[in-house]
C-alpha positions in Angstrom: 117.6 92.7 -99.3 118.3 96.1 -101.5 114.7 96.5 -101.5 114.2 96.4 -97.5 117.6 98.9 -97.1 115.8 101.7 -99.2 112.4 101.2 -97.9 114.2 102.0 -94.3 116.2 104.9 -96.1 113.2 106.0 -97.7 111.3 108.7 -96.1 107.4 108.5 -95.5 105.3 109.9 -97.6 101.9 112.0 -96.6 99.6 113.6 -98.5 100.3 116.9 -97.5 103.2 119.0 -99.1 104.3 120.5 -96.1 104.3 117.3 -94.2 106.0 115.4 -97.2 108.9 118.3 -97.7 109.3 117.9 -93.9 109.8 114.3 -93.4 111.8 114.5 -96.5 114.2 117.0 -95.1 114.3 115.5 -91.8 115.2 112.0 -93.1 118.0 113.3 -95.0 119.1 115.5 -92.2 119.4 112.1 -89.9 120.7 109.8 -92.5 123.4 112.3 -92.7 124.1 113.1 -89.4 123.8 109.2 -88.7 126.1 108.2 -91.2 128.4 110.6 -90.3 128.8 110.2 -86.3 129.0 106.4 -87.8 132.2 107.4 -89.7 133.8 109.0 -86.5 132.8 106.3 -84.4 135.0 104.3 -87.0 137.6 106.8 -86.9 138.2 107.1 -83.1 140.5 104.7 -82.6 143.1 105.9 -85.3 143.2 109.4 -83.9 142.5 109.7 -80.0 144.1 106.6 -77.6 143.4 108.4 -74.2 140.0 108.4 -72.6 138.6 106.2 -75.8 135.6 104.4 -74.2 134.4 107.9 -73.0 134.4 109.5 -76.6 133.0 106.1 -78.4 130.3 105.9 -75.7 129.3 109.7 -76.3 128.9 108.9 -80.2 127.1 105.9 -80.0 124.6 107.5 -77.6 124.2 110.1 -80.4 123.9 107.8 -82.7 121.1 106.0 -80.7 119.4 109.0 -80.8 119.6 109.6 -84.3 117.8 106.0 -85.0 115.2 107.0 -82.3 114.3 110.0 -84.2 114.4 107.7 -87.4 112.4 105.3 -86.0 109.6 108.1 -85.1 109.7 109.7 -88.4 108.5 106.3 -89.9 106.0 105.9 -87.6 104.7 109.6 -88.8 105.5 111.3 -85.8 107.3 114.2 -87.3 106.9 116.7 -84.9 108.7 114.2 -81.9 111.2 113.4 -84.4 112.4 117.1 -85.5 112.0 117.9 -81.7 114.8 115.4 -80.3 116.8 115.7 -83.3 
């Protein structure tokens, strides 16, 4: 189970340095900005009471987009990833 968590975490690799410093950056780039609109997601509820659903639905569309733009940067589609990110 470890195994499949850092395979996802893990960015692809390519032959090409560019490419490979790329997808490197990128995938650190979303795991960090995922992780983090994660965190306020989480956090929401302890600081802001009015309009809630608003602000939790605004995050978790970010968020979708953030695992989007995961999702094409394991598929090697760096160039539509970095775009929408």
């Amino acid at each position: 189970m470890l195994a499949r968590v850092r395979g996802l975490a893990a960015p692809p690799v390519f032959e090409d340095e560019y490419l490979n410093r790329t997808a490197q950056l990128l995938n650190t780039f979303l795991l960090l900005a995922t992780g983090l609109s994660l965190l306020g997601i989480l956090s929401f509820p302890l600081f802001i009471t009015e309009m809630l659903l608003l602000f939790m639905g605004i995050y978790v569309g970010v968020v979708l987009i953030y695992l989007i733009c995961l999702a094409l940067l394991h598929r090697r589609k760096i160039r539509a990833a970095s775009i929408t990110f």
